[in-house]
N, C-alpha and C positions, 0 to 999 in steps of 0.2 A: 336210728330206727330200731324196732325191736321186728322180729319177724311173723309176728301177726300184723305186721301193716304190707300194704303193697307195695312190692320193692319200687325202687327210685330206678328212672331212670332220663338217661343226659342225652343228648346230641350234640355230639360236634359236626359240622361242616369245613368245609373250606377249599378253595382252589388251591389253596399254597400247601400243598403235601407234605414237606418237613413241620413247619409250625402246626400243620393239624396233630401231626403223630408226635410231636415233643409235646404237644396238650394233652392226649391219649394217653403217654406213658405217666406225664405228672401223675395225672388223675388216679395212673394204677398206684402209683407210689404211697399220695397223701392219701388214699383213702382206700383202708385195710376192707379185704372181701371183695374188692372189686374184681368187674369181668366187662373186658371189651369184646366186643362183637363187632366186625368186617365184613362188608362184602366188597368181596374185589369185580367190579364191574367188567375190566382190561380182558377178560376170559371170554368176554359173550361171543366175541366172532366164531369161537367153537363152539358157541351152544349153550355152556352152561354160566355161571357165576359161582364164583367160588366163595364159601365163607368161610369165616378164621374167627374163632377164640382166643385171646389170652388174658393172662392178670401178668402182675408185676414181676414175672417169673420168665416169660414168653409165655410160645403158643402152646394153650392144649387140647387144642383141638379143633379139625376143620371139616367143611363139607361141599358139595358142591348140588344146586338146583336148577333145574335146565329154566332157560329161557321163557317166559309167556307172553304170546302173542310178538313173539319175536322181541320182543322188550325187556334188554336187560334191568329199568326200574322198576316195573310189574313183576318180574321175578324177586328183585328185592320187598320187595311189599308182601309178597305171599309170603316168603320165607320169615320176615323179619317177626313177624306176631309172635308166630310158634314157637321160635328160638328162646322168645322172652319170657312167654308164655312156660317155656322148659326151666330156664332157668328161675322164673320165682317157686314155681313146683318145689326145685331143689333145695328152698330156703338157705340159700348158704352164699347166696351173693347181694351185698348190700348195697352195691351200686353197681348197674349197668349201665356202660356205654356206650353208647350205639357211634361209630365212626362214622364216616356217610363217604363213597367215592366222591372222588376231587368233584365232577361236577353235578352231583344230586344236591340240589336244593331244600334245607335242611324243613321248610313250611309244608310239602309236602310228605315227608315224612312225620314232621311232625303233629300232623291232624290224625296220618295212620294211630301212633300209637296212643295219642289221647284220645280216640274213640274205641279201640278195644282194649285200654287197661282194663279198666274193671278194679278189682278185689285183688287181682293179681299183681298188677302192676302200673305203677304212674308217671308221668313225663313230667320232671322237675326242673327241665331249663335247658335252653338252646344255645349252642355256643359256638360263634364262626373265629377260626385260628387267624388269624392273618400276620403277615412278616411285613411290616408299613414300609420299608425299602422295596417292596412288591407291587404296592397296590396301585401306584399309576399306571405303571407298565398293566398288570394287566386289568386294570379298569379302561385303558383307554385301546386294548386289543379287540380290532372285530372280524378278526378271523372265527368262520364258523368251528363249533367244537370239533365236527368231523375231521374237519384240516390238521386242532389239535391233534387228535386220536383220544378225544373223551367225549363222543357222543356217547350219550347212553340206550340211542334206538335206532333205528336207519333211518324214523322219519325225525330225526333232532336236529330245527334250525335253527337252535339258539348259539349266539354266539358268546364268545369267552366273557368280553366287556359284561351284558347286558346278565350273563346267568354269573358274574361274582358280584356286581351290585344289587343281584336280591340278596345271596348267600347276604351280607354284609351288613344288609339295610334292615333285614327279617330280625336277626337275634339283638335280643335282649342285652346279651352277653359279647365284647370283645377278646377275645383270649391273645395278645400282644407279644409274640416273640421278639427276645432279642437279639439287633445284627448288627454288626458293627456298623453296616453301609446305612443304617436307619440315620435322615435325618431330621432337625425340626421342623422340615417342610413338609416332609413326609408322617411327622406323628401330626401335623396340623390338617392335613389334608386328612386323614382318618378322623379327627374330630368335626371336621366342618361336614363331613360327610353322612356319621352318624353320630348327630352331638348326642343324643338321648342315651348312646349305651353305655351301658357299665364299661369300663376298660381293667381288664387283669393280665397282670403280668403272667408269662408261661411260668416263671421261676418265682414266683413271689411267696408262692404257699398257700394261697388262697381259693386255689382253684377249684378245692374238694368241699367247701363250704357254698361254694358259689353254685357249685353244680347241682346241690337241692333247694335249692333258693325258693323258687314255685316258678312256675309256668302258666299262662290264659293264653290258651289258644285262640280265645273267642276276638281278645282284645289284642294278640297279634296280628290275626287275620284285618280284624276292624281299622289295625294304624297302618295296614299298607293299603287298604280303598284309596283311591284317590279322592275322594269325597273330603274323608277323615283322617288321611297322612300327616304325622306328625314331621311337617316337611323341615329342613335349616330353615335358618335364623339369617339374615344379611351378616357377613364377617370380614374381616379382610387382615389377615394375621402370615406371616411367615411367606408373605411372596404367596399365599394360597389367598384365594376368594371366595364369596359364596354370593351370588346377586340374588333376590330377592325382586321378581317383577308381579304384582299386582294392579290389576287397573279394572276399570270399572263399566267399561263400555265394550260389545264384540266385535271379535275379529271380524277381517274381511279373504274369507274363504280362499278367494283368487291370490292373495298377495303372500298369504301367510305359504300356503302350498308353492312359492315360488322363492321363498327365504328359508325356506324347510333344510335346505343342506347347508345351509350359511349357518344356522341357529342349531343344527344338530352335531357340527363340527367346533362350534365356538366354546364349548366345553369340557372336558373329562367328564363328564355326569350332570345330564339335567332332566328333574320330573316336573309331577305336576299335573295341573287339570288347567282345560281351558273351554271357551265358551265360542261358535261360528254361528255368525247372522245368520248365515242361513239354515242352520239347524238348533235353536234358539230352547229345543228341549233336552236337546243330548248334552250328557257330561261326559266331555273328552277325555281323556287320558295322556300323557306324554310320557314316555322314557324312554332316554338316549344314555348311550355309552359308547365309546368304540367308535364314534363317526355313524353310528346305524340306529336308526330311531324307529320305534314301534308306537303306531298314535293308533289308540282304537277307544271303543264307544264305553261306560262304564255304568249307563245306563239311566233316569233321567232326571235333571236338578227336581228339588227339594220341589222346588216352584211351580215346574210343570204338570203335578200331579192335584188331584181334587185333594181336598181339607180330609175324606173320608180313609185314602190312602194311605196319610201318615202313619197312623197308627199299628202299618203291616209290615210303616219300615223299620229297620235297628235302631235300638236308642243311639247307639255313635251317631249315626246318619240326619237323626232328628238335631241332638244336640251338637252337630257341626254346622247343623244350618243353622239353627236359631244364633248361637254365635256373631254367624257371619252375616245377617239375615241382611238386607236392604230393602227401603221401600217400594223402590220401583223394580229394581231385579229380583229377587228374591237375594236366593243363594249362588245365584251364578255370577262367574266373574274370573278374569284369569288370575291363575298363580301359578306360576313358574317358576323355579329357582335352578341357578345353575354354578357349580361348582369347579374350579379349576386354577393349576398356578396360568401366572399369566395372561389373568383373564381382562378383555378388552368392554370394560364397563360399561362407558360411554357408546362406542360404539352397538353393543350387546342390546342398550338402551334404546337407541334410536333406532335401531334395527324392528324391534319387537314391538315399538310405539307406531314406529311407519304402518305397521298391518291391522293396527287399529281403522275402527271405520271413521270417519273425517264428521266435521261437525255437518256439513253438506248430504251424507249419505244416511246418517242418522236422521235426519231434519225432512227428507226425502221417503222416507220410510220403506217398507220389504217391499225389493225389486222383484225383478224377475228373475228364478236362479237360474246362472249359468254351470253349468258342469265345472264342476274344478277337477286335481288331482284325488280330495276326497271321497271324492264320489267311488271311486274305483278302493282306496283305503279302506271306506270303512261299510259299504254297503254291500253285503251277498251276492254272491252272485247265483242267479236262480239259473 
C-alpha cells in the first residue's frame, strides 16, 4: 500500500485464544508497520473494557472505555472506529489488526468497520484462528457462555457450541495452528465443515498476504442467509461425515417438534432451512450445536411472494431460487445437512423421512392446524 490509500485493515476471531494470538503475532511479524488492536472484554464486570496496542515489539500502548448500555460489545463498537480512525490519521501503520475477544463474533464487527471506513480505512479480510484438536470439544459444548465466563453482556444466551460455529462458518479465511494432538480426523472434520474456506497455516508465511486479500461484506452476510448458504457437500472421509438431506415434500409440524432432540443431538453441527405444512410461506431456519438448537423464521420463500416483490429482493435471494426453483413448489424444500464423526446415517435418514407428510396426508390436503411445539418457537408472543 502506499499511504494515500486507506489503511487495510484484518480481523481475527476465534474461541481458541492461543491460536488467535499466535495468528496476531505472525501477522505482526510478516508484515512490517503493522499494529494490533485488543479489547479485553474479561474487564466489564467492573465497568470498563480495556484496550491494548501492540506491533511486533509488544504493547505500546493501552486504554480503557466504560461499558455502554451495560454491554461490553457496544462498548467495543464505540471505541473500535475511533481507534482506527486515529491510527490511519497517523499514516504510519500499514496494516491493522483488529483481534476480537474469544467470544465476539467476528460478522458483527465486521459490518462495523466496513460501513465507517471511508477514505480512512478498509476491511481487507476476516480470519477465524482455530487449533482443529479443539474444535469438536468445543463445537460440540453447550454450556451457556456465562458458565464459561465469556458472555459479553448480562443479557448473552448464546452458547459456546452455537457462537464458535458462526466465528468458523462467517470467515472466508481459516488461520490453522499447529498441535501435535491435531489429528486427520480432526483436520477433516474442519474441512467438512467449512469446505469453501481458504485454510492457512499459522507458521506457513502466508498470513500477511492473505490478510489484504479483499473482503464483501455484502456476499458474506448473503452466504450465511439460509435461503443462500453455501451449505457442505455430502462426504464421508476420516471417520467424519457430512449427510446431506433434501427432499421435496413438507414436514409434518407434530412429528418433527417431537424428533427435534433426537435430530439436534445426532450431530456435532447441523444447519439449514426447512419447509412446515402448516406454515407453507415461512422459510425456517435450523442451527444446532452443542445438543441446543435455535429454529426460527427467515422470512418468506421465493414462492410466497407476488411476481411484483422480487425485484425488492437481493439478487442472492433471486438467484438461489431460480437455481433451485420447482414447478409445483417453487423454492421451498428442506435441506439439512449435518456433520459429525460417528454419524448414524441411516438411522439420521429415516428419522428425518419419518416427519415427512405421507402420501395419505398430502392427497388429503391442509387440515385443520393443531398447535404444535412451534407455535410457542417461533410466534410472538404479544
Amino acid at each position: 500500500m502506499t499511504f494515500d490509500e486507506p489503511m487495510p485493515v484484518v480481523i481475527v476471531a476465534g474461541l481458541h485464544s492461543e491460536a488467535r494470538r499466535a495468528t496476531v503475532e505472525r501477522l505482526l511479524r510478516e508484515v512490517s508497520g503493522s499494529v494490533a488492536v485488543h479489547h479485553d472484554l474479561s474487564t466489564a464486570p467492573a465497568g470498563t473494557v480495556r484496550r491494548s496496542l501492540r506491533d511486533s515489539t509488544g504493547e505500546t500502548g493501552y486504554g480503557e472505555t466504560p461499558l455502554v448500555n451495560d454491554c461490553a460489545c457496544c462498548a467495543l463498537r464505540e471505541d473500535l472506529v475511533p481507534e482506527l480512525e486515529r491510527l490511519a490519521r497517523g499514516r504510519l501503520t500499514r496494516l491493522a489488526v483488529v483481534e476480537l475477544w474469544d467470544s465476539v463474533e467476528p460478522r458483527s464487527m465486521a459490518e462495523v468497520v466496513a460501513a465507517h471506513g471511508g477514505d480512512a480505512f478498509r476491511l481487507t479480510n476476516v480470519v477465524t484462528a482455530v487449533d482443529p484438536a479443539l474444535v469438536l470439544a468445543c463445537l460440540s459444548d453447550g454450556d451457556d457462555l456465562a458458565e464459561a465466563g465469556l458472555a459479553a453482556a448480562a443479557t448473552d444466551q448464546r452458547t459456546v457450541g452455537d457462537t464458535f460455529a458462526r466465528q468458523l462458518e462467517y470467515a472466508p479465511v481459516l488461520a490453522v495452528a499447529d498441535s501435535v494432538a491435531t489429528g486427520p480426523d480432526d483436520l477433516a472434520l474442519l474441512r467438512q465443515l467449512h469446505p469453501s474456506a481458504q485454510q492457512v497455516g499459522v507458521a506457513s508465511g502466508r498470513l500477511g498476504v492473505t490478510a489484504v486479500a479483499g473482503f464483501d461484506v455484502d456476499a458474506a452476510a448473503a452466504a450465511q442467509h439460509p435461503a443462500c448458504a453455501r451449505l457442505p457437500h455430502d462426504c464421508d472421509e476420516e471417520g467424519i461425515s457430512t449427510l446431506v438431506w433434501r427432499r421435496r415434500r413438507p414436514l409434518h409440524a407434530g412429528r418433527l417438534y417431537e424428533a427435534l432432540e433426537d435430530l439436534c443431538c445426532a450431530a456435532a453441527r447441523s444447519r439449514g432451512r426447512f419447509w412446515l405444512a402448516d406454515r407453507p410461506d415461512s422459510l425456517l431456519a435450523w442451527n444446532a450445536a452443542g445438543g441446543a438448537l435455535c429454529v426460527e423464521s427467515a422470512g418468506p420463500w421465493m414462492a410466497a411472494l407476488p411476481d411484483a416483490a422480487w425485484e425488492l429482493m437481493p439478487a442472492e435471494r433471486r438467484t438461489a431460487a431460480a437455481v433451485d426453483w420447482h414447478p409445483e413448489h417453487g423454492d421451498r424444500c428442506q435441506h439439512l445437512v449435518f456433520v459429525s464423526p460417528d454419524l448414524d446415517r441411516a438411522g439420521l435418514l429415516a428419522l428425518l423421512d419419518s416427519c415427512l407428510l405421507t402420501d395419505d396426508e398430502l392427497a388429503s390436503g391442509p387440515a385443520a392446524s393443531r398447535p404444535t411445539g412451534f407455535d410457542q418457537l417461533l410466534d410472538p408472543v404479544i
